[in-house]
N, C-alpha and C positions, 0 to 999 in steps of 0.2 A: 097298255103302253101308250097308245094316242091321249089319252087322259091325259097320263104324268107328261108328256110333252106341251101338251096344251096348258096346263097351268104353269109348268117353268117359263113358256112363252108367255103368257098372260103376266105371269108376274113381272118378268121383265121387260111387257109393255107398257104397265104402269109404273117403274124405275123410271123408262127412258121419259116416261109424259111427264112426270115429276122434273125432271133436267131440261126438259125440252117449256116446262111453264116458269124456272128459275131465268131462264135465258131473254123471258120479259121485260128484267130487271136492267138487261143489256141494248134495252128498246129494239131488241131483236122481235122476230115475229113465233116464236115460242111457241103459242097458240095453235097454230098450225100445222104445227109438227104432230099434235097429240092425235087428230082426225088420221091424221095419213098411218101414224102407229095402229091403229084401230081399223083402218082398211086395210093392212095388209094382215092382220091379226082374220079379220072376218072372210077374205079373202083365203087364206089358209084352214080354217076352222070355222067357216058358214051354220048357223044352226042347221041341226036336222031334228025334226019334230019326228021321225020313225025311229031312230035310234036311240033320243033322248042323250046325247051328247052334249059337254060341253062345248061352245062353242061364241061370239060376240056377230049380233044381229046386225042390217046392215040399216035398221030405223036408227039405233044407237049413233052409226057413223055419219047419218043425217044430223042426228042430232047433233054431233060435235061440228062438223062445217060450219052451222047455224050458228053456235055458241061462239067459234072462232070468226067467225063475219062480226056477231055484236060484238066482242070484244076491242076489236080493232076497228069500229064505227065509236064505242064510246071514246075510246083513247082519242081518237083521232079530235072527235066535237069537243073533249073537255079541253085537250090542249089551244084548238084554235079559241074556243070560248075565253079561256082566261086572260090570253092578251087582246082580245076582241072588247070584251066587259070592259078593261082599260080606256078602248078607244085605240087600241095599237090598230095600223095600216096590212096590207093584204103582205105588204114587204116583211113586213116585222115575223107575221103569223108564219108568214113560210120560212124564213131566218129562224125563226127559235124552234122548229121544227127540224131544222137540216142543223143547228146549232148543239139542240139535244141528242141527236143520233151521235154527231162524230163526239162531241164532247163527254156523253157517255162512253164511246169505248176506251178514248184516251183514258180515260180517270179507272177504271176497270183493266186498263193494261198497266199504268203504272201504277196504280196501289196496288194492285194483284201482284208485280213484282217482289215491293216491300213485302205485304202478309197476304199470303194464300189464302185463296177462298173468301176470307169474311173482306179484306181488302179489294179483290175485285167488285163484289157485290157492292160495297161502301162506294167507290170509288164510278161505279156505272150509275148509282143513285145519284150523288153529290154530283158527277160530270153531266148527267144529263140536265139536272137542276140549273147548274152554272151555265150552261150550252143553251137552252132555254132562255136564260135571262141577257147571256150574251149578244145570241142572235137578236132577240126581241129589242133591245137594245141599239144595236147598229143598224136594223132596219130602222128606228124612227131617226136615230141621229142620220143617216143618209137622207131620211124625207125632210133632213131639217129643222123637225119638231122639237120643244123647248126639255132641257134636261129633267126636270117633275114629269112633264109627259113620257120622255124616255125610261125614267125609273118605274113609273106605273104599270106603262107596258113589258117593262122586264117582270114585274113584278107577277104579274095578271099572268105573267107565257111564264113561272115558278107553280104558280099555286095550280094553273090548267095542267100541265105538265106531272104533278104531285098526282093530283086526281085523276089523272088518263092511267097511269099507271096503275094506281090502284085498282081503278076499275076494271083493266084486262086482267088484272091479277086475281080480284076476285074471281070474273066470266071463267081465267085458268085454272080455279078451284073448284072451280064445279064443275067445269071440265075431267079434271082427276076422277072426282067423286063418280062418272059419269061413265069411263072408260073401266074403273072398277067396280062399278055395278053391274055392266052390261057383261064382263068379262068372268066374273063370282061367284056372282045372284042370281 
């Protein structure tokens, strides 16, 4: 009986770390969620090497911390990197950082409205993109700097922004991969 409990929970903590690494897309921190699934998984169902039971080790839950720390250290360097490469100011790099957050959710609250699901997703991508180039944008036009310099650094805090993303996105696929291995295998 503790078996079939353990794998219905096991499988539905790799459900929830699936939802919980889409949630990225919302420049939520997603990520993090998946290690805390996984402690309390391991927590409840600790290996026992005497009884040879299922259960998720608590090296694995190191390991996700880890993955979640990089994750959100590459996002972080790719996004300031891109409007930094520009030449955009410390104002810009932290504008199109606070730009893309809220701007993703608006854009994922209102196209979520229109079309469920693929709409939010669309709408947290494209908002956070636009939020990004925003912010990056009204920082240099407040430092003054000349309209080409302001588009650059919008530009540079688009493409950093593109690449952060992805990159946590990957780190939260091998995350997944990571949580149902330790939980499975």
């Amino acid at each position: 009986m503790i078996d079939l409990t353990y794998y219905l929970l096991a499988t539905l903590a790799v459900l929830v770390s699936i939802l919980l690494w889409l949630t990225n897309l919302l420049t939520l921190p997603g990520n993090w969620g998946i290690p805390i699934v996984a402690l309390g998984l391991a927590w409840g169902f600790p290996i026992d090497a005497a009884t040879d039971g299922p259960g998720i080790g608590w090296d694995s839950v190191g390991v996700l911390f880890g993955l979640a720390l990089l994750g959100e250290v590459l996002e972080f360097v790719a996004g300031a990197a891109g409007a930094a490469k520009q030449g955009a100011s410390r104002r810009a790099i932290a504008l199109s950082l606070v730009g893309s957050f809220v701007v993703s959710l608006v854009g994922a609250v209102l196209l979520g409205g229109l079309i469920p699901i693929v709409g939010a997703l669309l709408g947290a991508v494209l908002g956070g993109g636009a939020g990004a180039w925003c912010g990056a944008y009204l920082g240099e036009m407040w430092k003054g700097r000349s309209a080409p310099e302001r588009m650059a650094a919008g530009r540079g805090a688009v493409i950093g922004r593109v690449l952060g993303t992805v990159s946590k996105l990957l780190v939260g696929a091998v995350m997944i991969g990571v949580i149902s291995a330790a939980a499975f295998i």
